[in-house]
Every structure is written in structure tokens, then in C-alpha cells.
N, C-alpha and C positions, 0 to 999 in steps of 0.2 A: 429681359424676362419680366412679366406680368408680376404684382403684389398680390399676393393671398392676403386675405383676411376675414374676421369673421361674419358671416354668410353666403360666403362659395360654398359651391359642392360640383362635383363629377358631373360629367353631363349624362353620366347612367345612375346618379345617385337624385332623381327625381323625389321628391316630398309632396303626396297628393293633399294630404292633410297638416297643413303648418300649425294647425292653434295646436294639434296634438300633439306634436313633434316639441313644443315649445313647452308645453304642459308641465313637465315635471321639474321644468328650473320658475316658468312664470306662474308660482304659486299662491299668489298674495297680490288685492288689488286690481280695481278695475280695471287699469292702465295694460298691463301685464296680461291678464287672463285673456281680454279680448286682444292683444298685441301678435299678430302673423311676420314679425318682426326680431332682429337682434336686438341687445340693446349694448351697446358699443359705450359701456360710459366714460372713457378715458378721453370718449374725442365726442360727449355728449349728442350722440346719434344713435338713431333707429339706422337700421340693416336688414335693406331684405333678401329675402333667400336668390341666389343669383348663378343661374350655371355658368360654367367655365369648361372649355375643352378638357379632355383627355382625362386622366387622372392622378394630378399633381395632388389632389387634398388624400386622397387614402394612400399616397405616397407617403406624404409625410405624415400622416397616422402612423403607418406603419415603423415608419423611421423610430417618432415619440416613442410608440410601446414596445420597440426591442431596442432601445437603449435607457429605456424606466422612468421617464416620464409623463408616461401616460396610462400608469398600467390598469383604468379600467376599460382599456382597450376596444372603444366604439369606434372602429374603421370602419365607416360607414359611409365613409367620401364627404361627409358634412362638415365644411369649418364652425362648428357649433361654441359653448361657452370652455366645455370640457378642454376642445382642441386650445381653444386661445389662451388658455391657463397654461396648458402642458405646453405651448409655444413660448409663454413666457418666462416660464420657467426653463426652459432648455437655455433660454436666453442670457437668463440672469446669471444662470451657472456656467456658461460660457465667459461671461463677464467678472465674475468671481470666484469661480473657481478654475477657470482655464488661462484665465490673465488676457480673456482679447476685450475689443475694444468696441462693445455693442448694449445697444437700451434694450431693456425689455418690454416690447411696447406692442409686442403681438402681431406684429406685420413681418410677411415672409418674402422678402425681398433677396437681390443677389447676396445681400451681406449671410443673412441665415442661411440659407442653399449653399454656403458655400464651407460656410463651418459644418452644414450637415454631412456634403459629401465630403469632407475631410474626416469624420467624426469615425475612429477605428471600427470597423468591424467587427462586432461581437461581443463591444463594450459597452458595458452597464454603469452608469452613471453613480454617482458615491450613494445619491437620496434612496436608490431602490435595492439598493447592496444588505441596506439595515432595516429593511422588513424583517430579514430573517436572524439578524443578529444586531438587537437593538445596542446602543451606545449605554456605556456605564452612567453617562448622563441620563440618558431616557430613565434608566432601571432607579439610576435614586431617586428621580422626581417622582415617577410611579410607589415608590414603598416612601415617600415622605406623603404622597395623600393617602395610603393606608394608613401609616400610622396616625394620620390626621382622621379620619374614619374613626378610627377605634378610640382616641383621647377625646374629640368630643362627643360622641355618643354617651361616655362614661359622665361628663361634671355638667354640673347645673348650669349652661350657658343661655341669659339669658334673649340673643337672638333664636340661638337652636329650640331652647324651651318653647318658643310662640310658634316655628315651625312646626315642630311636633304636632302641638296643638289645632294648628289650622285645619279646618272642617270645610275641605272644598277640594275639586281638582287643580292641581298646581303643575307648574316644569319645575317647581324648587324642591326639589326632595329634600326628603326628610332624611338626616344623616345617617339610620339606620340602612338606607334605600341608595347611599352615594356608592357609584359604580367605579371600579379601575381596573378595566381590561386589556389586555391589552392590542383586542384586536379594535377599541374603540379609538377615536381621537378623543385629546384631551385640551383643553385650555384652562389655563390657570393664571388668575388674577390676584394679584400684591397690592395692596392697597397699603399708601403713607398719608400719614397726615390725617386721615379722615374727618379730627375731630378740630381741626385749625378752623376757624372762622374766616371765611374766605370768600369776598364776592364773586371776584372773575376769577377762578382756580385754573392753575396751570396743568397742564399735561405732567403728572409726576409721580406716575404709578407703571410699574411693569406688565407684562404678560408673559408664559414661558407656554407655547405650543409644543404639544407631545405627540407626533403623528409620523406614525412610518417608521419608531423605531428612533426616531432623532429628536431632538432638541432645537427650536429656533426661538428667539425671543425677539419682545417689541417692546414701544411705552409708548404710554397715554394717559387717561386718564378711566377711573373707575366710579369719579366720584359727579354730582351734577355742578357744572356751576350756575348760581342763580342767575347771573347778570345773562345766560341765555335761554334760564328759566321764565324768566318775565322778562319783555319789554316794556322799559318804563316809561319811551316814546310812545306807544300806541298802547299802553296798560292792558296790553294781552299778556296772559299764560299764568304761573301761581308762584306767588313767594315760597309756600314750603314745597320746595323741589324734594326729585324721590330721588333715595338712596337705594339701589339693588341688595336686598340684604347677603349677609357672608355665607357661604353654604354652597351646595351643587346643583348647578339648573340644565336644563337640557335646551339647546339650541339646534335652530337648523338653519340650513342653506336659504336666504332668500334676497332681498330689498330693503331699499332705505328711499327715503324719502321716494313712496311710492304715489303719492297725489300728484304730484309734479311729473311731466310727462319729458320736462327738458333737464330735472337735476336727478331721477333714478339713478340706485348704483347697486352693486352686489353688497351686502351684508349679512350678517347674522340677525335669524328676530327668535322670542321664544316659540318652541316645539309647537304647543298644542294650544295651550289654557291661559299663556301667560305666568309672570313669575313675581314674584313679592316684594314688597317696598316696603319703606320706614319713610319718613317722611319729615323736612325740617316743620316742625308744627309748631318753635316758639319761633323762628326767621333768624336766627341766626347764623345761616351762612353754615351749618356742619351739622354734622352727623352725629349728636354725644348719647349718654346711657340716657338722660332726660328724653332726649324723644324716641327710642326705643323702649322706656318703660310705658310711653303711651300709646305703646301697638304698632302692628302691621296696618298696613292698609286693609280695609275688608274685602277689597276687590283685588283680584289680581290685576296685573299690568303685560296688556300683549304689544306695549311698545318701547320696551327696554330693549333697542337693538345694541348687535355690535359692530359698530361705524367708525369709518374715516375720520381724523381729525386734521385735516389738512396736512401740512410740513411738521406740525408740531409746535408753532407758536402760539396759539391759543388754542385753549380748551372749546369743541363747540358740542358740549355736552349737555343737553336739558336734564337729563337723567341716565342715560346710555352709557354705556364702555364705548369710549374710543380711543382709535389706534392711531398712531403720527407716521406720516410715511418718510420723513426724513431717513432713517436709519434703522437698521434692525440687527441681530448677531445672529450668524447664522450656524451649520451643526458642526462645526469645527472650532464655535467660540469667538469666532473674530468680528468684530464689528465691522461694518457691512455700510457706506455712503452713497443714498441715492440723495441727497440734496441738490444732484448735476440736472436728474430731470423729473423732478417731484415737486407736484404742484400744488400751490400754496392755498389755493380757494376753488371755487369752479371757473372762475372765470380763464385760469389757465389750461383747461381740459376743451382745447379746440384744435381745428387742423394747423394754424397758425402755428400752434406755441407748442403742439407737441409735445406735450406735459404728460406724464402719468402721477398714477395714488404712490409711486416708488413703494418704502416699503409695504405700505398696504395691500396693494397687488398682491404683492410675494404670500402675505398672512391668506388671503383669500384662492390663492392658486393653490397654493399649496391645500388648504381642506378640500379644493374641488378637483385637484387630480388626482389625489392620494388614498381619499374615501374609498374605501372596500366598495364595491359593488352592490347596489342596494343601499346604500348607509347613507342617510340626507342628515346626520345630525351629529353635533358632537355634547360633549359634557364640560359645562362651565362651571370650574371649584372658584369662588371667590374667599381670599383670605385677608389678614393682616400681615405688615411684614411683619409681626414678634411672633406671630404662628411658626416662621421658618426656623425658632429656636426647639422645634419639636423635633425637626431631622437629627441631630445632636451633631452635625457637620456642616450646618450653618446659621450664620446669626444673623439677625434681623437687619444688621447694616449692609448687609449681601442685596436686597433689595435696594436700598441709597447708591451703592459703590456701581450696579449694572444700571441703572438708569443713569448716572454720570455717564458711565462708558459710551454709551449710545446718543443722549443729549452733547456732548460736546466736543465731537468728532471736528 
């Protein structure tokens, strides 16, 4: 049996128009807009549209969306981005949550076809079960950013204070304006340490995705390290690296390193206008009240993405959120070991080696099959972990104790 993957389609699912058909993931970027191509970044390749007999792709569309991972349901015979996400995600959960013995790597070979036609009849998978009845996890994290809403709205904070103030369009709303619905996605960012003087800073902040109803979490880093702020070999880039300030930003579906036509990847960038910085403005290495009393940046920033950090051994943050693909916990709580095929740099994302982003994948599949229909964006709370002492059912070492969990599997 032939491999699927993505850029097949039906041989009656013809695309006369590809830049259009590509149009609403290739949003950002020369590279991309003009691109009649996939963009394949686990095995750093372009893909182009390619028929294939019969109709094996809206076969397994159909498979994905009536077993719920797929549910915005494009059976349209295209192996597009959507399909390769809800592929590998079927994947992963075969792998952990069914106990068999398979990568999530997007390719629909005899191994996947065979778990599919095994896959019960009329069985809905755990992820798409808690749409409708979200987990008591989901529901605290949701009414712990409520009450985060309504406590700093009330005291004089003086990050919130300068949002307030700021007289421009921004993605960092202003905390009267921070949304929690729950037909939105949510991400939510733990910042430790912020204020440590650090040149190469480690991956050592969480994230808790709220999407579908469930609960998955990651770690990375929220904060920039300088040493990939500036090169001190070729004295490009700036000593006072940007700090994303705390507060709620809107994000959407897009790219990372989109100037580069051989290292693109899926990522989060701001919505619209870009979103707000602070800035180390005396150089030392962190983030303290001294250089937050000297202002926002006066410009917004439309390149705070949120990106890969490799396996997780170093930070390669200039100013970004990035996520570690080593390991992640997923809605059952359990921590979750891709470090078998999770690649360390780009140089492992070839046909060779076989490598994927591990968990990062997961983080990014998951916002692109799960997204409500219509819905290219989510909402980014960043906080402190002694913020989480506002829940009154967790304390701030609950951020320390789940980044252990997951760092040292």
C-alpha cells in the first residue's frame, strides 16, 4: 500500500487554483503567499499538490471526523495542513492513549490503515467527548483567569497601568477587554524566575492549553535569553532584549522563521497590530520593576512569535515564547515522553533521521484541528507563577513541581 501524506488528494479532488486553496494557512510572508506548495516542516520540504488514484484521502477524512479528530470536517479529498495535524494526532493517541507502538509523524502508511480499520465503529475518541462536557480541570483553569480578570482590573498594577494607558492599536488587551469563553482556545503562560539575571536562560516556564474542553500542558520558556538576543560573534541584534509583558494577547495561526524558505515552520505570531514589550534597558540579563518603570516600548511588536524550542535543552528565544518538544502532560494528567523521536535542532528534521518537533507538534495540532470553524486565533494570558496563589487551590510552587514533572522524565 502506497504512503499518504501531505499533498495528495483524490483524483476527482482537482485544485485549479492552489495560491487560493493555500491562502488562509499561507498568511504572512513573501515565501508563503507566493508558495503553490505544502510546507512539510518536520522533513524540511516543499509539497506539491499531487493526485493519487481512487479515494483513499477523503477516506480517511472521513475516518478523522467520525471518530473526532478532525472535527472541522474538510473532506475534501485534500491531504491539506488540517488533515496532517488530525493524522497526527490520531497518532499520538493511538500511542498513548491506546498503548500501541507508533510516531506521530503524519504519514499514513500500512501501520496507520491498520489501526484505522481496527479503530471500533462508532467510537469517538476521549479529545472530542469533552467538547461537550468539559473536565473539572478545564473549568478551574477557566474561573482561575476570571478571577485573574476581575483582581487585576481592581489594584494599581504597575504593568496593567501602562496598558491601560497605551494609545495605539494593540493584540495586548487591556484587562478590562481579557476574554474567557469558552467556545475560545486558551493558552496560558507561567512565568518563573523573570527577574534572575540570566544570560543563556533555560527553558523553565510552563504553559497550560485549554482547548476542547481539556487540559494539556508544555514547558519552555516565556522569557528572551540575551546570548540569542545578540550575537557577540557578528554584533548583530540588541542587548536590551524584549520581555512580552503579563496580560492577555491574541494570537493566531501562522509561521516562524518565514524569511527562510528551508527553516519555515508552523507557529503562533500576533493577531493583527502586534503586542507589547518592556525591554532590559539597563542590560542586565532580566526583567525587574527598574525597567518596567521605564516604559513599554512605543511601538508594538508583530514578532513575538510562539515557537519551537527544540528538545528543550536550550532556550532559543530572542524575545518569543517557546515550547520544548521533549515532553508534554496530556488530558489525563500523565506526562507524555517524545524524547524517542524529537528533534533536537533543524538539522534532525530530514528524511534521514526522521525526527519530528514531538511535543510541539501535539501543541500545534491540536489548535489546528480543534479550532471551531472559522476561528484562526487563540487568546494568550501571560502571568507569574505567585499569580496562581489567586485560584485559592494552588500555589505558586504548582508551576516548579509541573515543569519538574515534565523536564525530567
Amino acid at each position: 500500500m502506497s504512503i499518504l501524506y501531505i499533498g495528495h488528494h483524490d483524483q476527482d479532488s482537482n485544485v485549479r487554483d492552489k495560491k487560493a486553496y493555500l491562502k488562509p494557512f499561507h498568511n504572512v510572508g513573501d515565501i508563503l503567499r507566493t508558495a503553490i506548495s505544502f510546507r512539510d516542516d518536520d522533513r524540511s520540504k516543499w509539497r506539491k499538490f499531487k493526485r493519487i488514484k481512487g479515494s483513499k484521502v477523503r477516506e480517511l477524512q472521513t475516518f478523522l471526523f467520525d471518530a473526532g479528530f478532525m472535527p472541522r470536517s474538510a473532506k475534501d479529498g485534500i491531504f491539506g495542513y488540517v488533515t496532517q495535524a488530525s493524522v497526527r494526532l490520531f497518532q499520538e493517541y493511538m500511542r498513548t492513549v491506546e498503548g500501541q507502538n507508533m510516531k506521530p509523524d503524519g504519514f499514513v502508511g500500512s501501520g496507520t490503515w491498520g489501526a484505522i480499520n481496527s479503530w471500533p465503529k462508532g467510537k469517538k475518541c476521549e479529545w472530542a467527548l469533552a467538547r461537550e462536557k468539559p473536565t473539572e480541570e478545564y473549568n478551574m483553569w477557566l474561573n482561575l483567569l476570571g478571577n485573574a480578570k476581575k483582581h487585576y482590573s481592581g489594584i494599581d498594577d504597575p504593568t496593567l497601568k501602562q496598558i491601560k494607558a497605551f494609545d495605539g492599536n494593540t493584540d495586548t488587551l487591556k484587562p478590562t477587554d481579557w476574554k474567557f469563553n469558552k467556545s475560545d482556545i486558551h493558552l496560558i503562560g507561567i512565568r518563573i524566575g523573570e527577574s534572575d539575571k540570566v544570560n543563556r536562560r533555560k527553558n523553565d516556564d510552563i504553559f497550560i492549553l485549554l482547548i476542547n474542553g481539556l487540559v494539556f500542558k508544555f514547558w519552555g520558556s516565556t522569557d528572551p535569553s540575551q546570548s540569542m538576543a545578540f550575537n557577540a560573534k557578528t554584533k548583530k541584534g540588541r542587548f536590551d532584549e524584549a520581555f512580552l509583558v503579563e496580560g492577555q494577547h491574541k494570537y493566531r495561526f501562522a509561521w516562524h522563521k518565514i524569511s527562510s524558505d528551508k527553516k519555515i515552520y508552523r507557529a503562533l505570531r500576533p493577531y493583527k497590530y502586534g503586542v507589547l514589550v518592556f525591554r532590559d534597558r539597563d542590560n542586565d540579563d532580566a526583567l525587574t520593576l527598574k525597567d518596567i518603570k521605564k516604559g513599554l516600548d512605543k511601538n508594538t511588536n508583530q514578532t513575538i512569535n510562539i515557537h519551537w524550542s527544540g528538545i528543550g535543552k536550550a532556550n532559543f528565544s530572542a524575545g518569543c515564547q517557546v515550547i520544548a518538544g521533549k515532553s508534554y502532560i496530556n488530558h489525563s494528567g500523565k506526562v507524555v515522553d517524545c524524547s524517542g523521536f524529537a528533534a533536537k535542532s533543524y538539522g534532525d528534521l530530514t528524511d534521514s533521521r526522521k525526527k519530528t518537533k514531538g511535543a510541539y507538534n501535539m501543541f500545534t495540532d491540536l489548535i489546528l484541528a480543534y479550532a471551531p470553524q472559522g476561528v484562526e486565533y487563540l487568546y494568550y494570558t501571560l502571568g507569574r507563577d505567585e499569580s496562581l496563589n489567586i485560584s485559592g487551590s494552588l500555589s505558586e510552587s504548582y508551576a516548579s513541581n509541573t515543569l519538574a514533572s515534565m523536564k525530567n522524565i
